[in-house]
C-alpha positions in Angstrom: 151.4 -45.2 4.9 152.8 -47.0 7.8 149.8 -45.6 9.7 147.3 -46.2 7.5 148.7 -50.5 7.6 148.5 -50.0 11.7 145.1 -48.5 11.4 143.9 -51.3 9.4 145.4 -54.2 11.3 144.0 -52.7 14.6 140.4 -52.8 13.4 141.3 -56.2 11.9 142.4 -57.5 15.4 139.4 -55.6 17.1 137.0 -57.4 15.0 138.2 -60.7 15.2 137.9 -60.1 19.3 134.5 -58.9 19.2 133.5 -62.0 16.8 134.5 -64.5 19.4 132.3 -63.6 22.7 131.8 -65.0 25.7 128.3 -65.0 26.2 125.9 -68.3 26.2 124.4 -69.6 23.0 120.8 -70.2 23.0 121.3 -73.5 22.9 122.8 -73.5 26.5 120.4 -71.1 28.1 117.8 -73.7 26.8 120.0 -77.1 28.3 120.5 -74.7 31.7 116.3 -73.9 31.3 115.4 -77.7 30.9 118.0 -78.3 33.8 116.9 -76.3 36.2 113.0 -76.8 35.5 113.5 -80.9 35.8 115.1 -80.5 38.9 111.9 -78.7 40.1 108.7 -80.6 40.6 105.6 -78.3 39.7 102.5 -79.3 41.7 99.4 -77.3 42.1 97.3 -76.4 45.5 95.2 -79.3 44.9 98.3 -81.7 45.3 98.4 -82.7 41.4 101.7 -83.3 40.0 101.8 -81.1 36.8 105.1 -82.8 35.0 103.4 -86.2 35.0 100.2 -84.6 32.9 103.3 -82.6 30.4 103.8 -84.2 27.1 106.9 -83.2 25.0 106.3 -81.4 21.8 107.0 -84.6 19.8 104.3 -86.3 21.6 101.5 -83.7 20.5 100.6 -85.9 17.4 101.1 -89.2 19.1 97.6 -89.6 19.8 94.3 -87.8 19.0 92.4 -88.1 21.9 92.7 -85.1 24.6 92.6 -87.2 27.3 91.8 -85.2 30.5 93.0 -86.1 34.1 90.7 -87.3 36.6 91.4 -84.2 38.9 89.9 -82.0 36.1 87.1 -83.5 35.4 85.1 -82.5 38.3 82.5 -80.3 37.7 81.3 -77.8 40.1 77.4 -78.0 40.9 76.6 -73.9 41.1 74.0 -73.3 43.7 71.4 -71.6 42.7 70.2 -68.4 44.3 67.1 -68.6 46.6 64.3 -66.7 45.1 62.5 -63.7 46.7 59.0 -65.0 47.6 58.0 -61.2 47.1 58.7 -60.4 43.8 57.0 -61.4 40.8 54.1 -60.7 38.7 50.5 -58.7 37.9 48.5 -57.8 35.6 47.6 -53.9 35.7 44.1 -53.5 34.0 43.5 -49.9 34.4 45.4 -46.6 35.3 43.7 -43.0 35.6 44.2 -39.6 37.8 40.3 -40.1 39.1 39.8 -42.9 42.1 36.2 -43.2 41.2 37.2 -44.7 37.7 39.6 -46.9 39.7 36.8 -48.2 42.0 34.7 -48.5 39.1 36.9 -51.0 37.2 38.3 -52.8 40.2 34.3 -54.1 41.1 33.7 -54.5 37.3 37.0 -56.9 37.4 36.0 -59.0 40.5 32.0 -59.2 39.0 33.6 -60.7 35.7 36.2 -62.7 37.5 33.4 -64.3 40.0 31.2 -65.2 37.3 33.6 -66.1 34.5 37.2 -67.7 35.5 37.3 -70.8 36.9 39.9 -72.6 38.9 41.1 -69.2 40.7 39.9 -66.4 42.1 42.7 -63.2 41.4 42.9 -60.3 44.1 42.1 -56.8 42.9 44.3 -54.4 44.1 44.0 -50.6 43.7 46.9 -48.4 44.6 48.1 -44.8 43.9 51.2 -44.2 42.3 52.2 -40.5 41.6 50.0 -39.6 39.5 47.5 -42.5 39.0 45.6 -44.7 40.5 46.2 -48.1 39.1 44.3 -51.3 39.2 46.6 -54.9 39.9 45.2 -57.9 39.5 46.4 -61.3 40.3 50.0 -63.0 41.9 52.0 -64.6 40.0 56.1 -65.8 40.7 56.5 -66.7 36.6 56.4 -64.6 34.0 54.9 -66.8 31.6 51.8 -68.0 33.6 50.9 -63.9 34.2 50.8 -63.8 30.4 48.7 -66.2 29.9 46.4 -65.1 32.7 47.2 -61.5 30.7 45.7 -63.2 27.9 42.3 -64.6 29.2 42.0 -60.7 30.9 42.0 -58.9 27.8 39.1 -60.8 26.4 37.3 -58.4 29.0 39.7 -55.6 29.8 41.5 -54.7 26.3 44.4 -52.6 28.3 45.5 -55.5 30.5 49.2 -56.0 30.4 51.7 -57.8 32.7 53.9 -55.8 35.1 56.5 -56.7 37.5 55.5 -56.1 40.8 55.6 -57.0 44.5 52.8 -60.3 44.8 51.4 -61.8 48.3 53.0 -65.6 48.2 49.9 -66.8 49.8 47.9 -65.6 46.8 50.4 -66.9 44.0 48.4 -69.9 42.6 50.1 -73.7 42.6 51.9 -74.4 39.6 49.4 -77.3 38.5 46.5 -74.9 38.7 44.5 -74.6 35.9 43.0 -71.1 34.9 40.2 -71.2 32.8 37.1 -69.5 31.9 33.4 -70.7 31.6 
């Protein structure tokens, strides 16, 4: 019995030591935190002085504008990317395996576009492409001015459609040109 009272006031005594510990509260890890970071001044690349744009958590509702510093309100002006001269626009009005048909169409084209558009005068261009022979017409740099040149083509040519291709920057009309027909 003796034993058993030892055994018991051991574990007693051992848990009253473990109950009182040594390590920090949370409250002074905090106190050491807020210490150590006011001692510190935090300021960015730019040279701005980040503690005096801080607000303590009881200031959040203070106010309810988000007022925005001076340094941050710069904005960037993104440059925009030179355009290729070269690429744009055509209208293909014809594709077959025969080069006669080709021909054929491509002199039909510039007969109509002679006597019927006015205000520009498109290039015809034939070209082979594995395995047809296709028939381009016009330059243009926008997509939307091809369409509606598309659009005045397939009064005539039913199969015209707009295709992205490689266009002669000479030959691309000005933007305040006016195509029409007769």
């Amino acid at each position: 019995m003796k034993n058993y009272l030892f055994v018991f006031i051991s574990v007693i005594a051992i848990a009253l030591a473990s109950c009182s510990s040594t390590e920090q509260t949370v409250q002074d890890v905090m106190d050491n935190a807020q210490e150590n970071y006011s001692e510190k001044e935090a300021i960015t690349e730019s040279g701005v002085n980040l503690d005096d744009l801080r607000t303590q958590l009881s200031d959040s509702y203070a106010y309810r504008e988000n007022q925005i510093p001076q340094q941050f309100n710069q904005i960037k002006e993104e440059e925009k990317p030179e355009r290729n001269l070269y690429e744009g626009y055509r209208i293909q009005i014809f594709s077959s395996e025969n080069v006669a048909n080709a021909d054929t169409v491509a002199g039909n084209f510039r007969a109509w576009a002679d006597t019927t558009l006015v205000g520009y005068q498109p290039e015809t261009y034939v070209f082979f492409k594995t395995p047809y022979y296709r028939v381009h017409v016009g330059d243009f740099h926008e997509r939307e001015r091809a369409i509606s040149f598309s659009n005045i083509v397939k009064r005539y040519f039913r199969d015209a459609w707009v295709v992205y291709d490689r266009v002669v920057p000479a030959r691309v009309p000005a933007d305040t040109t006016v195509i029409q027909t007769q």
